[in-house]
N, C-alpha and C positions, 0 to 999 in steps of 0.2 A: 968514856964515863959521862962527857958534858952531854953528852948524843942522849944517853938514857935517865940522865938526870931531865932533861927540855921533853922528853915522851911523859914521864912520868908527869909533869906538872902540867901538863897538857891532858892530859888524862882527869887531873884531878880541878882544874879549873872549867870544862869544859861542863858540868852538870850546872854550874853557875848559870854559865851565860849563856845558855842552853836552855835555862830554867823558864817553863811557859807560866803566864800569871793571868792565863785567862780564864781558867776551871774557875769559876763561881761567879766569875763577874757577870753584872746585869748590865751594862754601858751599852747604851743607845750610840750605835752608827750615828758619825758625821758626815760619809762619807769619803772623807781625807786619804789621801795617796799615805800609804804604810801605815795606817792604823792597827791598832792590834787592840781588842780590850784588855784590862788589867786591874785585877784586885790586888792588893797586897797592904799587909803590915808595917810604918813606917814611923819614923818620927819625925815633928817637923822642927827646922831649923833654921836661922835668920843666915842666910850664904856670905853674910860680910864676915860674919862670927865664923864661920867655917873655914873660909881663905884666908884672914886677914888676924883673927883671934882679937876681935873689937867685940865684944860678946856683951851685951845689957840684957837685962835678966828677962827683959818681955820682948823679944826679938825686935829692938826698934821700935816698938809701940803704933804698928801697921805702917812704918814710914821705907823698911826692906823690903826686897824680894823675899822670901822663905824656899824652901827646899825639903826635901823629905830624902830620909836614909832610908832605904828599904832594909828592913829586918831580919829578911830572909841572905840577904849577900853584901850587909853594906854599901851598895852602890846608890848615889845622889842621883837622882830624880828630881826633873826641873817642872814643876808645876807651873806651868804656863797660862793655864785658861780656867775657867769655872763652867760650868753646864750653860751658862745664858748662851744666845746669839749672839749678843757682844762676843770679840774677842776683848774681854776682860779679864785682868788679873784675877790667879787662886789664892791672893795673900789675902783678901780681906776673910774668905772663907776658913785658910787655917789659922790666921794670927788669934783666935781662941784657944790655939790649941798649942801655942808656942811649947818647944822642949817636952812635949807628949808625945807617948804612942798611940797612933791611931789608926784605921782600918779605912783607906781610899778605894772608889770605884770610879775606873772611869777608861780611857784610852792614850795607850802609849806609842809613840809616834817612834818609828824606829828606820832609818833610811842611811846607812855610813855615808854611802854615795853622796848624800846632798849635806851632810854635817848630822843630821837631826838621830840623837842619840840620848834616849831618857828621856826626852820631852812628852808632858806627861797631860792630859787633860781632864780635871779633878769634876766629876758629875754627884758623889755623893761621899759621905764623912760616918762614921762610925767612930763615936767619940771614945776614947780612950775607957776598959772595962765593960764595953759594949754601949747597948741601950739603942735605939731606933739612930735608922738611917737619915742621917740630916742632909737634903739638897743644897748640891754648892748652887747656890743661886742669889745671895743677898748683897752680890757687889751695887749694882743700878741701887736696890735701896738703901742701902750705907751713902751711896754718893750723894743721893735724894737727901736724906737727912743732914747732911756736911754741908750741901749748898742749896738752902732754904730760898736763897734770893733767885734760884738757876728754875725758878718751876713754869712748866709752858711744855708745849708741845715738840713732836720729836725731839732727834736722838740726843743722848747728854751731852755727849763730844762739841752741839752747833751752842747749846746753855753754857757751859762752864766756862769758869772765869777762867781757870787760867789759859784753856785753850787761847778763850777770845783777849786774855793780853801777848800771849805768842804771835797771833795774826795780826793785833795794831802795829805791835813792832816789829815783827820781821817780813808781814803780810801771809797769805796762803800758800807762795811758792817758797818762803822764807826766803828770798832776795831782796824783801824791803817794799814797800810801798812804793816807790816811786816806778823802780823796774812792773812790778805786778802791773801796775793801771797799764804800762805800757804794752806787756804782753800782752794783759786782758783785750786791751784796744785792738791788737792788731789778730787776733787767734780766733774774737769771737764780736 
């Protein structure tokens, strides 16, 4: 009985994870080892609320990670990236859309061998009820606007404050100032 109860549930879970999410998607190659593109239906969700049931009504107020339930299977979906070249967070792009459903395109990284399961990279937004495709692209400007005093040339990561208090204190190799000068001295 257990034998044909495990076939039948195999049977019936197997259209799920099976299930291709790339018919309709437009997601521009990154060229990334397991890529796949993928549209789908999801709602987003602040992930400390989902583990922990610490739930504020605006998912953290852009200070969480967010997550997306896909609608079609329930399954969490880790939004990781937005369309820049940065590897930039996808929370500044969904935290508008906290606890909606909404219509993502972009590519899902899918690999058991190396852990990377769900890992998802958000290229465009389809706001909840429809309406035009909005590019996930306004992390660089959101930061822009946060750190008024960070404005100059190249990448934000070399401007940002808090970066540049991480490096006073702990230095570049985070072993401290005094080890860094020493390596620096002796590598280069």
């Amino acid at each position: 009985m257990l034998k044909h109860l495990t076939a039948i549930c195999a049977l019936v879970a197997t259209p799920l994870m099976a299930q291709d999410f790339s018919e309709g998607s437009e997601a521009r190659s990154w060229n990334l080892y397991a890529e796949v593109p993928a549209t789908f239906e999801a709602t987003v969700v602040d992930l400390i609320c989902e583990f922990t049931g610490d739930c504020p009504a605006d998912c953290g107020a852009g200070k969480r990670q967010l997550g997306l339930i896909r609608t079609a299977d329930d399954v969490l979906v880790l939004p990781m990236k937005n369309s820049q070249p940065a590897f930039t967070g996808a929370a500044v792009e969904l935290q508008p859309f906290c606890n909606q459903t909404i219509t993502v395109d972009g590519l899902m990284l899918e690999d058991p061998e190396l852990g990377a399961n769900n890992v998802y990279l958000v290229q465009t937004i389809v706001p909840p009820g429809g309406g035009e495709k909005i590019k996930a692209n306004q992390w660089t400007k959101t930061w822009a606007a946060e750190h008024p005093e960070a404005k100059g040339k190249g990448p934000w990561f070399r401007r940002d404050p808090s970066v540049a208090a991480i490096i006073e204190e702990e230095g570049y190799l985070g072993l401290g100032q005094e080890l860094d000068k020493a390596w620096i001295a002796e590598n280069f």
